[in-house]
N, C-alpha and C positions, 0 to 999 in steps of 0.2 A: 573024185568028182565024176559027176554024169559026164557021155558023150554030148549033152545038151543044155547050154546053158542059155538061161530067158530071163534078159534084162528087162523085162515089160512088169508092169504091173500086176499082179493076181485079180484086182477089183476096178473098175471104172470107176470108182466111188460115187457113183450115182445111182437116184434112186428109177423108177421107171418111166417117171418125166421127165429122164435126162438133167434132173436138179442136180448139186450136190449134195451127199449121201445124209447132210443133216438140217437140210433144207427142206422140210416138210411142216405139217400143220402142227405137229407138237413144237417144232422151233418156234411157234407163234405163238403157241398156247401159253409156253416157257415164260415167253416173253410179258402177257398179258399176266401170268403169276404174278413176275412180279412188283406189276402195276398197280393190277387189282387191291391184294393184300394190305399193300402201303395205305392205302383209304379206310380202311375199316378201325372203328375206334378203339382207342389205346387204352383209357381208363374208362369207368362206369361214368364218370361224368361227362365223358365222350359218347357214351353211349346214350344214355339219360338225353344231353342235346339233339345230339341225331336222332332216337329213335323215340322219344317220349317218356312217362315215367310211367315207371312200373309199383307195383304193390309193394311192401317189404319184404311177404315171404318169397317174392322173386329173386329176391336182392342176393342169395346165395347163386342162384342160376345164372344173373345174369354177371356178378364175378368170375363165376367158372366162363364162362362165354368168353369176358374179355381177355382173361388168358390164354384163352386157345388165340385167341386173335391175336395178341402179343407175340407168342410161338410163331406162327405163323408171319408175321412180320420178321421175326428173327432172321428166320430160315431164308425170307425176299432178301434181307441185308445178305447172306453170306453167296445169294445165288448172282444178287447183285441186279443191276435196273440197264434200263435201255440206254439211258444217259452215260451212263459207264462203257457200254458197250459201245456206245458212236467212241469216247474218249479213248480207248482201245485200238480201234481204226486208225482215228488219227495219228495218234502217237505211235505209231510203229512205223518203223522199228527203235528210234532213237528213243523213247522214251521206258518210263517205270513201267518193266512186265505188272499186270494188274494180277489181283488176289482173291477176283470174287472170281464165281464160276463159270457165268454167261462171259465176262467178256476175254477169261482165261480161253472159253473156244473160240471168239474172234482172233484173237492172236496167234492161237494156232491155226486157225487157218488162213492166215494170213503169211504164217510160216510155211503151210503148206502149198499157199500157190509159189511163194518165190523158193520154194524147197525144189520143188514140184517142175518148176519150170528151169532152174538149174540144173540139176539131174536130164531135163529131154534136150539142156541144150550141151553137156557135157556128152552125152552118147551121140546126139546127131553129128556132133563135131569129129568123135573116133567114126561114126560111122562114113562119114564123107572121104578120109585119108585110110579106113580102112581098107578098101579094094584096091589103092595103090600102093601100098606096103608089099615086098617082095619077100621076107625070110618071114619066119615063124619068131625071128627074134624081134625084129621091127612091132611085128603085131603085140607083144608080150610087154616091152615097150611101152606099146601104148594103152594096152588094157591097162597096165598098174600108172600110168601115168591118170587115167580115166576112175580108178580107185581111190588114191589119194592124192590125187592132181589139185591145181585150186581153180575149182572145187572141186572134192573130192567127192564121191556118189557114198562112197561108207562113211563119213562122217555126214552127209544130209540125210544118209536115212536114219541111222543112230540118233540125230539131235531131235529127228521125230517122234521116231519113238521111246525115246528119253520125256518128253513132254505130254504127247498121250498116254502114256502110262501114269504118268503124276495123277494127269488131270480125271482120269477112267479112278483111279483110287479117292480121288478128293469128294468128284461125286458120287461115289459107292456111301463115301463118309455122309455125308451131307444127306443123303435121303434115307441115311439108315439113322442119324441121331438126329437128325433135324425135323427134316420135311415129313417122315414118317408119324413121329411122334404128336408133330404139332397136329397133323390131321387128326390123329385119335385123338387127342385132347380136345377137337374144334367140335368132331360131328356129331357127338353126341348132343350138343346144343341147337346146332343149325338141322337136325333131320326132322321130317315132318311128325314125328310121336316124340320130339322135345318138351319140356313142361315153358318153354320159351313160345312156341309154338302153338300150345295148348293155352295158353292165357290169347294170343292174339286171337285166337280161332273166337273165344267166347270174349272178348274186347270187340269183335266184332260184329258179334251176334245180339251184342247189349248195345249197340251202337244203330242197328238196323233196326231193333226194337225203340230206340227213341227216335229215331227216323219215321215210324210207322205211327208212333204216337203225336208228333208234330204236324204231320200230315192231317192224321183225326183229330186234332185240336181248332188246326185251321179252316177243313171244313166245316166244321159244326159252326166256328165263328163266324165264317161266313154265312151258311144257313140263315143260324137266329137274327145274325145283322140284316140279310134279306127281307123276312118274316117280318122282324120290325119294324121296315121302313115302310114294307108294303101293304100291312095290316092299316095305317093311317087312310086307305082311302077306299076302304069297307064300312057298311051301314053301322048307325051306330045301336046301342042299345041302353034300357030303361035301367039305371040302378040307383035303388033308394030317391028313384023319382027325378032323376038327375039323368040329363041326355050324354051320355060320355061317349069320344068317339072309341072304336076297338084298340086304337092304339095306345090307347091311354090307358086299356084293360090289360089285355091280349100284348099289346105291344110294350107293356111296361115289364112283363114279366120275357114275353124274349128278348126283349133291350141285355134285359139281368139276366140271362142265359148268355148270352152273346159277351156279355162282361166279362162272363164267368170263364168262357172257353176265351177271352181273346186273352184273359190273365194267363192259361194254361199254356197258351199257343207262344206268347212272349216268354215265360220260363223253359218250355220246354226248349224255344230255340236258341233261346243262351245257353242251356247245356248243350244242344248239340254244336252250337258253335266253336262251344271251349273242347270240347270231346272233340269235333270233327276235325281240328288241329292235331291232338292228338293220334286221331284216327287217322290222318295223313302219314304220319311218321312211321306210326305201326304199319301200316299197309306198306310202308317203306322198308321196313326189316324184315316181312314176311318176303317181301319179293326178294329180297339181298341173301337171306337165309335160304330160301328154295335153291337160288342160283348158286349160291356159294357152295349147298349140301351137293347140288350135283356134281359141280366141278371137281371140288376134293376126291368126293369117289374117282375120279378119273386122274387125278394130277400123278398116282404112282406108276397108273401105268404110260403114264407122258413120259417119264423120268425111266422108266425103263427101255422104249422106244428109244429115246435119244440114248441113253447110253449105250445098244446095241449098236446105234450106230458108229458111236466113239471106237465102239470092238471091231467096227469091219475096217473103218481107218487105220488103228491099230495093227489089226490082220495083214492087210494090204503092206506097209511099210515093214512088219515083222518079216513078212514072205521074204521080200526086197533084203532087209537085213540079212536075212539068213540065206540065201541062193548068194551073195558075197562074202559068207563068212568067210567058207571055207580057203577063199581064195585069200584074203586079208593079208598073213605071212607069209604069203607063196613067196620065191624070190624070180627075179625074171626069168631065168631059166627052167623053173617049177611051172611057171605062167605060161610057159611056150604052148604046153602040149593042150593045156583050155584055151587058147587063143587059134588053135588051130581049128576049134570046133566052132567058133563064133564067126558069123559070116554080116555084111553090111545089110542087107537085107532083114536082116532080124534085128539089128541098134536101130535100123530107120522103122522101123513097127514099133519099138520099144521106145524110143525118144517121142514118136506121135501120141502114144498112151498116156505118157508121163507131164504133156503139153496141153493133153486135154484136162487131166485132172488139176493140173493149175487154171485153166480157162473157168472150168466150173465151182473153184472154188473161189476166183475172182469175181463173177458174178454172183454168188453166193453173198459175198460182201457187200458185194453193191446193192440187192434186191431185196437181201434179207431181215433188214432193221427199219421196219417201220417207225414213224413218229408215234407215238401213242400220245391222247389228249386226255390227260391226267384229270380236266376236270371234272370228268365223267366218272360215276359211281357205277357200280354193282346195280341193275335196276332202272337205271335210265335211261331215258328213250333217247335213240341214238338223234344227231343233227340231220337234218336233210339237206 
């Protein structure tokens, strides 16, 4: 062994804001996955509802769609929902360790503040009676008492990194056959040079075009309606010897213009009526599609963010693990000559370290699980 042995931490497990180390806007973004997702429809007939109907030759496009979307629900199931995660909270420690993956990290770290806070109050405790211990044996004593004591510091680190390890492997799994996949199956659909996309673009553009025609219908109807009422009180004129007034000339024939476009104005605005329903919906999945295609490109490297962070927790506890290994089967008399190098001054640094990283990762629990209001879609304008 070193002449120097540091019961402290390697990492604060925080990030620069002094959060905990996975307390950041991708632990929100995470979370928002797997809100989002869950809303988006399951079958075409889901889709068809929500989004409008499409042509038949879409009907292939818009299958592939709802299977990426399916996929992509899968993966929220195995990653698990915010509601799970509050249930995670609560139930610990007495209840079923959970199976999805969000709230798999709630309970570790839930393990890691009362790990966490064990650990700084086992070493504060050697560090308080260590300056009045007089032999090197006394001290030996109580360093292996401070190892496998209850609690013992080499079983809280071990059961840590017993669990972050699972869980660093689970999510490896999960974004490599899951979330992965489901992305590439989704974006081809939701990107902006989709043939999904490409129909709204010209549903659109035929939609503006009847809008421009309803307009010129309506004017004109109003025109000749004008024209006609107002020709009745212009002079009249001589025909086949008969005084008729112009309205009765002039005005019978804009009357019949006026019929003509007020017939068009009426047609055209029952299509755009029934269309502009539709056209609702579409402008519905154009804005859900933009927002979704963005997101995706970004969710892997969410999932890589957080899992680095999972590494440095990991790290930190592995350090911890392994600066005690060596000591592990020491017997007390093996333990004298590292106990001689360990001074109170450095268990009361080392127990402070270890206190805080419980404080931040209690706070981490309490601050970091939002309510999210599921009513809300992809697209929608948020409440004020």
């Amino acid at each position: 062994m070193s002449n120097s042995i540091s019961l402290a931490p390697t990492s604060t497990l925080t990030t620069n804001t002094n959060q905990f180390v996975l307390f950041t806007e991708d632990w929100l973004s995470i979370q928002a996955l797997a809100v989002k997702v869950q809303k988006l429809p399951a079958t075409n007939s889901d889709f068809t509802a929500k989004y409008g109907t499409f042509n038949t030759d879409m009907e292939t496009e818009i299958t592939n769609c709802v299977s990426g979307f399916s996929s992509l629900q899968q993966a929220a199931v195995t990653l698990g929902s915010p509601d799970q995660m509050q249930d995670a909270l609560r139930n610990f420690p007495g209840g079923t360790e959970p199976t999805e993956l969000l709230p798999i990290m709630v309970w570790i770290a839930n393990h890691i503040k009362v790990n966490a806070s064990k650990v700084a109050a086992a070493i504060s405790h050697t560090a308080e009676i260590y300056s009045t211990l007089q032999t090197t044996q006394d001290k030996a004593n109580a360093l292996q008492k401070l190892l496998h004591g209850d609690p013992g510091i080499v079983a809280l680190a071990s059961a840590i990194n017993l669990k972050i390890a699972s869980l660093i492997s689970s999510l490896e799994g999960w974004h490599t056959d899951q979330l992965s996949p489901a992305i590439d199956k989704t974006l081809p659909y939701v990107s902006d040079k989709s043939k999904i996309m490409a129909h709204l673009n010209k549903d659109m553009n035929l939609l503006q075009t009847l809008q421009i025609e309803v307009n010129q219908a309506h004017n004109l109807w109003s025109q000749y309606t004008a024209a006609a009422t107002s020709s009745s009180i212009l002079v009249t004129v001589i025909s086949f010897g008969i005084l008729l007034p112009v309205s009765a000339v002039l005005g019978g024939a804009l009357g019949a213009q006026a019929v003509k476009y007020r017939k068009a104005y009426d047609s055209y605005i029952t299509q755009y009526n029934s269309e502009e329903k539709d056209f609702q919906k579409k402008s519905k999945l154009k804005i859900d599609l933009i927002a979704l295609n963005s997101e995706l490109t970004g969710y892997s490297q969410m999932v890589t963010n957080i899992h680095s962070a999972l590494q440095e927790i990991q790290q930190t506890w592995g350090d911890f693990e392994a600066t005690l290994s060596p000591l592990v089967n020491m017997s007390v008399s093996q333990l004298e000559n590292e106990a001689s190098h360990i001074v109170a001054k450095d268990l009361h640094h080392a127990a402070k370290s270890w206190n805080d990283i419980s404080t931040s990762a209690s706070e981490f629990l309490v601050q970091s699980m939002p309510t999210w209001d599921t009513s809300l879609s992809l697209g929608d304008p948020l409440p004020s």
